[in-house]
Every structure is written in C-alpha cells, then in structure tokens.
ZALO-302289 format. One record per residue: residue in three letters; x, y, z of N, C-alpha, C, O in turn. Coordinates in steps of 0.001 Angstrom, whole numbers, plus 500000, padded with zeros to 6 digits. Each point is the difference from the previous one (the first is absolute). Layout:
% residues N
alaXYZXYZXYZXYZ/...
//
This chain:
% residues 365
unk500838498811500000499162501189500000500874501240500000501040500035500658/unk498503501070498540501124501004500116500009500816501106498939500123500613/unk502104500497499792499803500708501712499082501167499997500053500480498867/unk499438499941501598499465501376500798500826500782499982501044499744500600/unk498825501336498801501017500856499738499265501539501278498993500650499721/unk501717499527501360499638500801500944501195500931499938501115499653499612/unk498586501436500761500867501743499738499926500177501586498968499606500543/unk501784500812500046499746500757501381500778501292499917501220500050499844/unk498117500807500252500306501196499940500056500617501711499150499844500878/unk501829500700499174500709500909501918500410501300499625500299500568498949/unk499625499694502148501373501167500579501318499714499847500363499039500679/unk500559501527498588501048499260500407501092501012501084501208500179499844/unk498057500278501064500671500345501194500386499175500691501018500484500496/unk498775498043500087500608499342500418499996500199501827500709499482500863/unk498007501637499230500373500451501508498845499161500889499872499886501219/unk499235499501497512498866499702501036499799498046499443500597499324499161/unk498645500468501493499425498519499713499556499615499212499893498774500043/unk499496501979498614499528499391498965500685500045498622499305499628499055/unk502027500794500674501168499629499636500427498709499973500214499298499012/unk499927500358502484500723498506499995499335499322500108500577498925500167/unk497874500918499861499195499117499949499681499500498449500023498827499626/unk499589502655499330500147499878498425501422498882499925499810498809499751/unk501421501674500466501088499367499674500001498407500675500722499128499517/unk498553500663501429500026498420500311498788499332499478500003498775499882/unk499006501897499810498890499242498944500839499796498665499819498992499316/unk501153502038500309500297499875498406501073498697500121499952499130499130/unk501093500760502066500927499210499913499190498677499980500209499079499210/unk498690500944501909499303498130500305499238499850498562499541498860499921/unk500265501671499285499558499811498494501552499663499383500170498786500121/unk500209501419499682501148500076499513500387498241500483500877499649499210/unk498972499802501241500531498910500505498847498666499503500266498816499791/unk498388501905500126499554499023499125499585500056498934500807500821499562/unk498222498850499186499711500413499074498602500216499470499872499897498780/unk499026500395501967498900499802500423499660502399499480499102500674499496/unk502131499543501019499441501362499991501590500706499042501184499742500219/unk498439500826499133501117500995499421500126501488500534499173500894499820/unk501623499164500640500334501258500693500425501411499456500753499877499034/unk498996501369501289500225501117499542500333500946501232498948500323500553/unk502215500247500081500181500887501328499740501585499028500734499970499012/unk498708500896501032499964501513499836499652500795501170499040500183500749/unk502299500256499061500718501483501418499616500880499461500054500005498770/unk499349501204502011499773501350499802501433500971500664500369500108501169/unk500253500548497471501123499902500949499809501371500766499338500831499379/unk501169499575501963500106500732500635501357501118500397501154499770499639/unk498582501017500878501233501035500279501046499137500572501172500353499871/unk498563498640500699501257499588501319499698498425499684499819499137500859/unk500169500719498078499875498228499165501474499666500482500945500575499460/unk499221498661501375501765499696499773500276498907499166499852498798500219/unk500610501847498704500957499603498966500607498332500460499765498929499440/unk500887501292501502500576498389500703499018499360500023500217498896499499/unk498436501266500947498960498302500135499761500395498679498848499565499988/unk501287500883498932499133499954498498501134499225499359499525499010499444/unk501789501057500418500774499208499565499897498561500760500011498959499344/unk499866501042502384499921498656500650498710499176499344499967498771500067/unk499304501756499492498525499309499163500590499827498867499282499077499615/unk501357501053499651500339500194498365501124498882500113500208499597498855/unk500542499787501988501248499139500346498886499273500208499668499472498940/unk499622500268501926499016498583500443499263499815499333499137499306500537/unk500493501072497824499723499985498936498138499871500008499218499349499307/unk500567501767502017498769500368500088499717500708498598500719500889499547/unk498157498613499829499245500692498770499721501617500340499116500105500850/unk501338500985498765499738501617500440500035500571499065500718499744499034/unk498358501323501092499356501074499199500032501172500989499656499790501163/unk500793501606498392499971501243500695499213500427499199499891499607498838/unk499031501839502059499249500371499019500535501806500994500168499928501217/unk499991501244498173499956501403500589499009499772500992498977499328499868/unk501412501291501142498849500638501087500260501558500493499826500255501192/unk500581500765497914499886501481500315498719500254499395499642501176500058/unk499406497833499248498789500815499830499516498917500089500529499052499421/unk498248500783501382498694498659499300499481500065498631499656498955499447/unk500256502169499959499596499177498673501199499647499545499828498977499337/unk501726501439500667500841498878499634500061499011500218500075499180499085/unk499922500513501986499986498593500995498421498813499060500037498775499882/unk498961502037499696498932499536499503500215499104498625499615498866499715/unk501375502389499345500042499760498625501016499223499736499957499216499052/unk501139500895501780500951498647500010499729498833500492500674499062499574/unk498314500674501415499334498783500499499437499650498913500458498915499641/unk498313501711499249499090499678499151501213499311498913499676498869499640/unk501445501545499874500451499514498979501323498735500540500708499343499237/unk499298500628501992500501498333500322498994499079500316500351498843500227/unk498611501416499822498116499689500095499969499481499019499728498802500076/unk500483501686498727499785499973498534500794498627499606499564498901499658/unk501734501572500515501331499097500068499921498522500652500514499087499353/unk499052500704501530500200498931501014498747498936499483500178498872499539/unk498300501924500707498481499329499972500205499766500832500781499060499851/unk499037501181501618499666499465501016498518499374500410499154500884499867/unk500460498278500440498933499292500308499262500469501367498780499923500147/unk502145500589500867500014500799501118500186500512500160501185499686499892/unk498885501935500619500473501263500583500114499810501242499099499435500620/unk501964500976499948500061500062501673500091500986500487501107500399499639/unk498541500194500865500175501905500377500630499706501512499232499398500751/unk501816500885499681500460499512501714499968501725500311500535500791499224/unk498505499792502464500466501010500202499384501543499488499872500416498849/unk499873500111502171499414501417499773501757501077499972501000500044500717/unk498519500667497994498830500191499166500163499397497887499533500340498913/unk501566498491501736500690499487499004498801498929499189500190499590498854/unk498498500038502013499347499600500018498899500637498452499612499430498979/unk500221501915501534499263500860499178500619499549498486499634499199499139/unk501515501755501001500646499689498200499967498897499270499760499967498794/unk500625498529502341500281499438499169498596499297499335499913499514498873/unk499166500563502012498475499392499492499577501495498487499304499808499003/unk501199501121501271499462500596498767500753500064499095499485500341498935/unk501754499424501060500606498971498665499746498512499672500346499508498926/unk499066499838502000499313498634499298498774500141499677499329499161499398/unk500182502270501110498521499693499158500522500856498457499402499588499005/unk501405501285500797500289500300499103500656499003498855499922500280498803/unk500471499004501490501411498596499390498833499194500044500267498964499391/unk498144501001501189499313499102500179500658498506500092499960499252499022/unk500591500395502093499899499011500999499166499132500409499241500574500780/unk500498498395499120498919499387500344499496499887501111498848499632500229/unk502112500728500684500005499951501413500338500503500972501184499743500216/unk498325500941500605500897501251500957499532499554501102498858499567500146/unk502330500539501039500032499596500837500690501013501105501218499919499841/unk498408501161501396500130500700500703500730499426501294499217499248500580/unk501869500831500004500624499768501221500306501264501116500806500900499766/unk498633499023501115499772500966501044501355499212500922500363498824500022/unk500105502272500614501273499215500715500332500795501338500988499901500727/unk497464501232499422499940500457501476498720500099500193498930499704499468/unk501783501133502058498112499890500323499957501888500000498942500557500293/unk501681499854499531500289501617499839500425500737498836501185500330499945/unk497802500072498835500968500452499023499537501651500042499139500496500726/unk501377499915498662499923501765499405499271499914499092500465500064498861/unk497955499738501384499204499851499066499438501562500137499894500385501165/unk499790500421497952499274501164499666498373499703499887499549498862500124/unk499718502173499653498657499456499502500306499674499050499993498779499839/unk500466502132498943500208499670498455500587498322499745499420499115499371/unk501912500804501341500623498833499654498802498740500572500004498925499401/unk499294501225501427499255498739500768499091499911498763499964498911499427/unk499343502042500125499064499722499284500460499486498691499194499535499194/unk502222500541500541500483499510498948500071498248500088499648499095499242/unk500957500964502008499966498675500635498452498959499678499944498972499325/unk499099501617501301498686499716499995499299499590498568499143499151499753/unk501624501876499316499252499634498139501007499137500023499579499061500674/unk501868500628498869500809499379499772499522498475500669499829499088499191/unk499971500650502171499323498968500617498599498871499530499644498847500245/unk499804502543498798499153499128499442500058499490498926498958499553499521/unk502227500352499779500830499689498672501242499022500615501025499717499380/unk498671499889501835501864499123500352498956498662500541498897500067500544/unk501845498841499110500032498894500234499916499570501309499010499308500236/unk501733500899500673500117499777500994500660501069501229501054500547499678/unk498397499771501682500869500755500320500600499769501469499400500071501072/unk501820499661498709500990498725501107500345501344501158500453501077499612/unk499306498685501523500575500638501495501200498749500086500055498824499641/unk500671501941500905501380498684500692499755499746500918500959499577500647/unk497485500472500212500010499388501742498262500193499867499135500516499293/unk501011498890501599498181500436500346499993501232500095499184500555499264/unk501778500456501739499386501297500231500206500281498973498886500347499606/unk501936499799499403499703501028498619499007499790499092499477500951499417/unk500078497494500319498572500178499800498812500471500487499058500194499232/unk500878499971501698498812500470501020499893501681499576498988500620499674/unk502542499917500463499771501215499772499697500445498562499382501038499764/unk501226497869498978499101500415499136498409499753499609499220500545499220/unk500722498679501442497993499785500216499828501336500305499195500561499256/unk501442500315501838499327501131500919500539500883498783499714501178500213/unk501079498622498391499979501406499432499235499851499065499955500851499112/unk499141497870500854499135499985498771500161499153499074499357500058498953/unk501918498627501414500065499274498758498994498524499720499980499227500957/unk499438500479498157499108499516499681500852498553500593501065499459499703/unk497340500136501733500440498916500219500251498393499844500350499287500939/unk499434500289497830499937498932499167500990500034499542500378498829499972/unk500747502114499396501095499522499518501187500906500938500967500522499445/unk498845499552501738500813500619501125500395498700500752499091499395500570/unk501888500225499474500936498981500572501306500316500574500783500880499644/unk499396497784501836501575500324500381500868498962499695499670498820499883/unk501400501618499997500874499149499734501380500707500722500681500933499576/unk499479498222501747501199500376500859501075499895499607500396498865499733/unk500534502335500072501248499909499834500929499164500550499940500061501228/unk501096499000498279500634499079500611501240500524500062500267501052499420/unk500936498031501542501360500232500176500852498618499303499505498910499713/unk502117501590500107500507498970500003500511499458501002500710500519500861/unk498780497957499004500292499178501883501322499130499455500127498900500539/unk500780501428498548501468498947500112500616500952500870500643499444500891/unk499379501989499158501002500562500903500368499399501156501150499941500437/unk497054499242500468499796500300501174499640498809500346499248499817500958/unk501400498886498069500660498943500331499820499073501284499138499223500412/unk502513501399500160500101499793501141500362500585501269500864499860500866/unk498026500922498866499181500929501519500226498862500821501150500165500406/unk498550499107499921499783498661500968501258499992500584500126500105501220/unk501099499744497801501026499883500329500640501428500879501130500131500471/unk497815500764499551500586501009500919499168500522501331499242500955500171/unk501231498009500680498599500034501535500012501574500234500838500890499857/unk498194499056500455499158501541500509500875500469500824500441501135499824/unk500123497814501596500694500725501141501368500306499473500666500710500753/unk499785499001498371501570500405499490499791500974499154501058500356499479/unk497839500347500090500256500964499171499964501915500815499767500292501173/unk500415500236498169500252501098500604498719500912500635499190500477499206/unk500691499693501884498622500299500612499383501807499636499493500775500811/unk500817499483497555499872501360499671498932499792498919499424498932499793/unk500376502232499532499275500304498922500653500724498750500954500754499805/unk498011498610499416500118499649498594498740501114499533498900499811500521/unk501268501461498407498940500069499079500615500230498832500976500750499986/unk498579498673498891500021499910498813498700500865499151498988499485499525/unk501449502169500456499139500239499165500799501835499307500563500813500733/unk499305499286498355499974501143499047500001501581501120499138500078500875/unk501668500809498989499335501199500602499298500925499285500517500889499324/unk498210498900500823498853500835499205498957500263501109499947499363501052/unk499161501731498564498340500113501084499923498850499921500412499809501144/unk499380499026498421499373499087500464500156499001501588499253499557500872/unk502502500466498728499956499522501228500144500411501071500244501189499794/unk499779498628501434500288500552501111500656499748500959499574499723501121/unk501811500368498441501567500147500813499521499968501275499891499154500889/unk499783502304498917500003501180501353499328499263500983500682499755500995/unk497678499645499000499860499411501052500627499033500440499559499692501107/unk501315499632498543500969498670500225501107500612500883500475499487501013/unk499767501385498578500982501280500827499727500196501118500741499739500948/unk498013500813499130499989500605501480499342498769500846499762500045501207/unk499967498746497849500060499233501092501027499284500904500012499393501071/unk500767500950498045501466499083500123500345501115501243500015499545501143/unk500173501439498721500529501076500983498807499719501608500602499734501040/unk498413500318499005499259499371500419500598498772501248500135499992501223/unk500049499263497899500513498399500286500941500402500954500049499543501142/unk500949501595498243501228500252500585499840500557501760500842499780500871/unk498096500833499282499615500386501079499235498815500778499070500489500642/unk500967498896499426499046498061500396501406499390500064499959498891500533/unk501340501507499071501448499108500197500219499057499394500549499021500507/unk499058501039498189500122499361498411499969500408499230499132500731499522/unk502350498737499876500713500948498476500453499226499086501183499746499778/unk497524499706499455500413498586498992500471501184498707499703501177499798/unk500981498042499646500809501015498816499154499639498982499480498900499816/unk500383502445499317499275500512498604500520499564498799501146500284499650/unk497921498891499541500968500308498244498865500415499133499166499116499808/unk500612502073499609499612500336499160500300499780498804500617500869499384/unk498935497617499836500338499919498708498962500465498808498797499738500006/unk501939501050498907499049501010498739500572500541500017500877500287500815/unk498633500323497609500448500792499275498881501219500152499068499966500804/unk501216501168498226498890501200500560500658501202499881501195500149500256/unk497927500866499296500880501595500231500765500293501071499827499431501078/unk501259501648498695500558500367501301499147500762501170500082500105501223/unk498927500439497589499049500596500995499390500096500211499433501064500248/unk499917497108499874499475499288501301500786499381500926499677499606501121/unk501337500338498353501082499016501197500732501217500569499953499780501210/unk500634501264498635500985500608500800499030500740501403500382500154501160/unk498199500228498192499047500531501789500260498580500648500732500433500890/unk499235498246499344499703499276500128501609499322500739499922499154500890/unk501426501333498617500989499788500702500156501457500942500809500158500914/unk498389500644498695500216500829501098499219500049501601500397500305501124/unk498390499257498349499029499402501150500558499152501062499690499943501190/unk501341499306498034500259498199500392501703501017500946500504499309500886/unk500134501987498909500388500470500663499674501226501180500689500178501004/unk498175500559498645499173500599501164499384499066501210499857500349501172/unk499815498370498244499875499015500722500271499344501235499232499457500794/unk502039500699499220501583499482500454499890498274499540500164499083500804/unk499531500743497773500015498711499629500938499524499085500019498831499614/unk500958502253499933500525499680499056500834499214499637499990499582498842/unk500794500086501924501117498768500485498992498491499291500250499182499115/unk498520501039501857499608498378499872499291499768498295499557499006499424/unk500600502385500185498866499761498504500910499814498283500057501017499309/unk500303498250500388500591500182498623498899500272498690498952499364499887/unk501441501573499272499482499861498700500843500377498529500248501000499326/unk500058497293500642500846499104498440499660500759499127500992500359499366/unk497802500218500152499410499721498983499176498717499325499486499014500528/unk500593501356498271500298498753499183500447498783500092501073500015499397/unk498613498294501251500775499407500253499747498741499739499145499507500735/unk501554499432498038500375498829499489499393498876500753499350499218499305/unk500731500495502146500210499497501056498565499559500625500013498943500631/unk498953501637499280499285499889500819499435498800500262499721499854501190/unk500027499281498135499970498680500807501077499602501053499522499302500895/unk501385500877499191501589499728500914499671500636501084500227499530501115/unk499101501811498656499805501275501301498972499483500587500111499994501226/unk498654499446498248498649499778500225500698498467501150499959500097501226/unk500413499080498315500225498879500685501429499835500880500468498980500506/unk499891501970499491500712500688501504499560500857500947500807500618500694/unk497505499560499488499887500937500436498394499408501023499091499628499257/unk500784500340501359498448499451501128499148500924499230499071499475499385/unk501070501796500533498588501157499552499819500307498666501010500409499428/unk498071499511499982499692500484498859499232501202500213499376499610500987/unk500141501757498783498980500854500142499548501014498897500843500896500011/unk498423499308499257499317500471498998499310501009500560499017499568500602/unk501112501753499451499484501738500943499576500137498447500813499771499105/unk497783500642500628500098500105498874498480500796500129499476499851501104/unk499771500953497934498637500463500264498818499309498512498775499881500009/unk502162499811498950498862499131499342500711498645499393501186499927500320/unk498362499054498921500806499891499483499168498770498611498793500235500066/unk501394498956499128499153499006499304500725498531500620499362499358500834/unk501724500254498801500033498849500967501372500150500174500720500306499049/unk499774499481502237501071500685500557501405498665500078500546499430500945/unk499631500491497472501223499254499686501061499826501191500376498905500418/unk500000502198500009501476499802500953499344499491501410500782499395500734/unk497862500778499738499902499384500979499731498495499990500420499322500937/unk498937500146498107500254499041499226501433498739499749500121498775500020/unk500950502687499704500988499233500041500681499467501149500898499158499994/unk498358501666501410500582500296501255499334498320500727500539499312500867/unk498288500459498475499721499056500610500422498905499621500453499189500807/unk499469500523497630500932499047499289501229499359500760500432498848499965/unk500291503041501220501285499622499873499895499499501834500872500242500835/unk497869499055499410499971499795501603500430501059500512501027499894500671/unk498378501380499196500035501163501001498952499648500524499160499153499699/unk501006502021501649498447500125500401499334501424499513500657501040499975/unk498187498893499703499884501367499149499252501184500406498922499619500457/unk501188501783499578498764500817500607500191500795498641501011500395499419/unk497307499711500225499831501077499186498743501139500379499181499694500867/unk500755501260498622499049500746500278498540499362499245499872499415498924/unk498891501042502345499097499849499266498962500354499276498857500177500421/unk501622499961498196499575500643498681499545498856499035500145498794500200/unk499335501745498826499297498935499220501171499061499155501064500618500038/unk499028498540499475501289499393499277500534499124500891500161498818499697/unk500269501826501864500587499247500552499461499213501082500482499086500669/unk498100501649499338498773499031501471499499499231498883498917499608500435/unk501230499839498149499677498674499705500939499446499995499730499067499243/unk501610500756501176501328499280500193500098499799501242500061498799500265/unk499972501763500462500507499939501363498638499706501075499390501020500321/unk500127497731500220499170499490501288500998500405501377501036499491500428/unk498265501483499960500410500994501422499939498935500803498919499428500139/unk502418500048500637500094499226500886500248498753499548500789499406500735/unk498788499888498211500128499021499559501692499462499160500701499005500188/unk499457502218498849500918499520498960500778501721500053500519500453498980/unk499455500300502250500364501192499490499260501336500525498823499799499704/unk501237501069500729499478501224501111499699501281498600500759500234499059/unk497820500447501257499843500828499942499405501104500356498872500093500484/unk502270501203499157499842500955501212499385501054499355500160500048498780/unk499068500942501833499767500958499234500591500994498999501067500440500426/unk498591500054498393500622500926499405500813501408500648499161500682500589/unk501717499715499448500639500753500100499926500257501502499681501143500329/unk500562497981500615499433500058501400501227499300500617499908498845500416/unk501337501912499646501217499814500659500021499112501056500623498939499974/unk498600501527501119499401499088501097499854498780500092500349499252500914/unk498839500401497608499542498616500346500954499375499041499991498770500042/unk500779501738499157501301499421499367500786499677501034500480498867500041/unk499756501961500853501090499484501181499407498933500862500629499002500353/unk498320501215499921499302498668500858500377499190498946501213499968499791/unk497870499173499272500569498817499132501024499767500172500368498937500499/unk500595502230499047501443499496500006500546499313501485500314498837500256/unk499662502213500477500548499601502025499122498572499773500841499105500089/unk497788500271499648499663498906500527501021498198499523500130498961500648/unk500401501474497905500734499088499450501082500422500137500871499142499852/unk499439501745500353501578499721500640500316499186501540500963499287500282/unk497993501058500479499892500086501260499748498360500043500532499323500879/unk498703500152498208499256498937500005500373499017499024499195499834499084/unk502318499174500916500212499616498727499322498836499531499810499661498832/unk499889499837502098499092498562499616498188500483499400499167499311499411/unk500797501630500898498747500718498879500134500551498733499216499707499097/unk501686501046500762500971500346499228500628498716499084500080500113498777/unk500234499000501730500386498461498738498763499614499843499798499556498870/unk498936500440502097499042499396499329499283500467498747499714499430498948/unk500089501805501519499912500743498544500282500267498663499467500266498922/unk501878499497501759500887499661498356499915498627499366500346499779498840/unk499196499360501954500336498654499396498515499887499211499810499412498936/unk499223501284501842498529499950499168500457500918498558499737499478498917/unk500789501576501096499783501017499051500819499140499345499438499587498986/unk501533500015501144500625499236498398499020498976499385499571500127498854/unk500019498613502155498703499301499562499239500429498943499610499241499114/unk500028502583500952499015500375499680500479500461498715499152500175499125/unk502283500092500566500768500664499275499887498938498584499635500293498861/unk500701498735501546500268498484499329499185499973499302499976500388498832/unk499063499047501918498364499650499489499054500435498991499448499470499036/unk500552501990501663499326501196498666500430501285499524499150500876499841/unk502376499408499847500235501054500024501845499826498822500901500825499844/unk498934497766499603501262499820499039499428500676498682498802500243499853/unk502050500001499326499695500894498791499829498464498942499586500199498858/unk500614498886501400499415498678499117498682500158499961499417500225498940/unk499985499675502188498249500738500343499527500869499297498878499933499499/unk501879500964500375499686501637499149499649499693498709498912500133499439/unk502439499315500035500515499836498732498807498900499362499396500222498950/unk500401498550501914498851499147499119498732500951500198499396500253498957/unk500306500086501747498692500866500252499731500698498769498965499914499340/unk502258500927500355500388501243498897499507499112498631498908499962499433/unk502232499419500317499592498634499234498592499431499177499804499806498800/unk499392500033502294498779499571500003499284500902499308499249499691499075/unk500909501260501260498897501100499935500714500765498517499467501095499823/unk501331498660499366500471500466499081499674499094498941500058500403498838/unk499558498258501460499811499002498876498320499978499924499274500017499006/unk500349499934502576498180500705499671499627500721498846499251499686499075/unk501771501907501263499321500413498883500456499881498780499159500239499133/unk502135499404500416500169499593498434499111498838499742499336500073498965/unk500517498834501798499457498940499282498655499807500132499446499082499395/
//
C-alpha cells in the first residue's frame, strides 16, 4: 500500500514543546513505512542554525519556509503543499497553527489537522475567530493532555472532532533510574524549564529562601534556555535572597537525564502549561515530583499519590511540599517509585507516536 504522505508544519524556534514533538512524530515515521514524512520550520529570528544542520546530518526530511511575514510563511507553505501532496496537514502550535491550515486549504489538502500544545495562547478576538472558521474546515483538533482539550471545548471548538492525544517522553534515557536508589541521590532540586512569563522561577525562589529560614538549604539547578531578560531579574532575586550560593543557572544543558537521576526533587513552578514534558521526565527519572496546580499538570500529577500539588504562585505552600519530602524520605521514595510506574505505563512517546499514527491513516484511508 503506498504510505500516507503527512507534512507537519512548526515553529522552528525550538524554545517550546511542539517543535520536538513535530520532530519525534516525523523521526517515528521515518522508521516505518506506513506514513511518509514531511518536517516544515517556520523559520524565526533566533532559529539556531546548529539544530537545523543537526536535523539535516540525521537526514531528517526539512523544508524552511520565511516567517518575517505570514503571508510569506503562507505562500511558501502553499508551494511545498503543491510539491509534496500531502494527504495530511499538521499545523503544531499557536499561531503557526493559523497559517499553516490556510495554506492547505489553499494547496487544498485533503486533510487538516490542528495541534494545540497549551492551555494558554495569545489568542485575540480576531485571531480566535479565525481559529473558530478554520476549525470548521480541519479534520481533527488534537490538545496534547486532557487539559488542553477541555480548554479548547471552552473556546468553541466543535466537539466531535476535538480530541487528546498526550504528549509523550523518551524513556531509554531513564533506563536505569532503578539503578540509582533514591537515598544516594542528592537531596536538592531540579527544574527544567525555559526563562519566559510562563514559568515561574521566582516562586521556587522564595520558597527555597523560605526553606532557608526552617534550617534547610537543598541546592538549586535551574536547567533552560530563555532570554537574559527573564533569567538575569531572576539571578538577582536568587541574590537579594541570600540564596545565591545554593542556586545554579547552566543554562542550556545536554545532561538532563544524568541531573534528573542524581537528584531526589524534581519541581515544575510554572502558571500554565499543555502537558508538562520535563516534569514528566522528572518522574521517568524516579524523582519525587511537585508541580504547581494549573491545568496540564493536575492531569499528570495525583496529589499525594504519585507527586504533590501546590498552589500557583504561593511560595508558602511550595516550601511546605518541599520541607515535607525532604524531611520525610521514605514518603518522598514512595512517591517517586509510583510516579515512574506512572511514567512507564502512560506517558512513553511509543504511545504518542502509535496514537499519532492511527489517527493519520483514519483519515487518508
């Protein structure tokens, strides 16, 4: 039978989650022959050059299209549209979402397919309502978690072809977690996330300072990438503080499975999110995990069960969680040993990927 020829069209900023999710649907196609693959980047101001060549060496299939204007971004999509025949359109991502469905209805596509990948976008009236006509012309329209579907029900998307499909991780990193007991690892914290509004350092901060006054000073790693200016208020805080000693921030860093499974805490301070990959990975990596509770991450995380959640931006009860598993390590391993369970089970990107799969041969065939 000949393959399914599917296009996924991104951002190619590379700063957020639906980047590397496009790029691991295109690679798990790539491995069988069921679907023919197409990656198209929108390229951006701060595209780094290094992962566009690292895709082009791993002989990922890529297409750049301009992104200083949307109708560029439109008319170069329509004529690799043209080029390719795709059987599927994949739109990953606001507001990358918009363009690329109105170059497959332009390239007429047989099939358009919408991926939401938060639960918070910069929707305008104008752009929602664009959303809303466009919606009734797309095939299907995929949230990466329950909460991001829910919230597109609440913006109006027609609920018969509104579906989730949870973003998955890769679980070879995280191996052999097992092989690294809870009580030998380092009794600090771990967050793994970007410095942008979205997340929220700062309350992780002043809980930590917090802590420090209770006569516990587990050490900080802030791993991400992110403007300087969200991260430099944020090393200055972590020194008005008097925290600065215990807080590092790498950047950018290779490692994080190695960091994740040297480390008891995983914690995700965050105010929205669609499905919260790095905490994810935290559990994968037998941490024990606290995230805030916001939509994305209260369908991941069972409070008490597999993982604590504390209120949004509520320093306080970040430091409680935290003081109770430090304080408490045999609650603290129990937790972790559930959250990997949970990690295993329903949350590998094999899951994703057949899911993805499925629902791409629906509609060609």
């Amino acid at each position: 039978m000949t393959a399914v020829r599917v296009l996924h069209f991104v951002t190619g900023g590379f700063s957020g989650g639906a980047t590397q999710v496009a790029i691991q649907l295109v690679n798990a196609a790539r491995e069988g022959d069921a679907v023919e693959p197409l990656l198209v980047l929108r390229r951006k101001r701060r595209t780094p050059p290094e992962r566009i060549a690292e895709l082009a060496r791993a002989g990922v299939p890529l297409r750049m299209v301009p992104g200083w204007s949307h109708l560029a971004s439109v008319i170069a999509l329509v004529r690799i549209c043209r080029g390719f025949r795709p059987d599927v359109l994949v739109a990953h991502g606001f507001s990358e979402h918009l363009w690329g469905r109105y170059a497959g209805l332009l390239a007429k596509v047989p099939h358009l397919v919408h991926v939401e990948h938060n639960t918070r976008e910069r929707y305008t009236a104008w752009r929602l309502a664009q959303a809303r006509w466009l919606a009734k012309r797309t095939d299907r329209i995929v949230g990466c978690s329950e909460g991001v579907r829910r919230v597109l029900l609440e913006m109006g998307m027609p609920a018969a072809r509104t579906i989730a499909i949870p973003n998955g991780i890769r679980l070879e990193p995280f191996a052999e977690a097992d092989a690294h007991p809870f009580a030998q690892r380092v009794p600090g914290i771990v967050m793994v996330a970007r410095y942008s509004k979205q997340k929220d350092h700062a309350t992780l901060l002043r809980a930590v300072a917090l802590l420090r006054e209770r006569g516990l000073a587990p050490p900080v790693l802030f791993a991400g990438g992110g403007k300087a200016l969200h991260r430099k208020p944020l090393e200055k805080l972590a020194n008005q503080l008097g925290i600065g000693e215990q807080v590092q921030f790498p950047g950018v860093v290779r490692n994080v499975p190695e960091l994740l499974l040297g480390h008891q805490l995983a914690v995700l301070a965050t105010h929205y999110e669609g499905m919260p990959l790095a905490l994810l990975e935290g559990m994968a990596a037998g941490c024990a995990v606290i995230g805030s509770a916001v939509p994305g991450v209260r369908e991941v995380i069972e409070d008490g069960i597999d993982g604590r959640l504390v209120a949004e931006s509520d320093p306080v009860a970040m430091a409680d969680a935290i003081e109770q598993l430090l304080r408490d390590p045999a609650q603290a391993s129990r937790l972790a040993v559930n959250a990997r369970k949970v990690a295993l089970e329903r949350h590998g990107r094999e899951l994703m990927n057949q899911r993805y799969q499925a629902l791409f041969l629906e509609l060609a065939r």
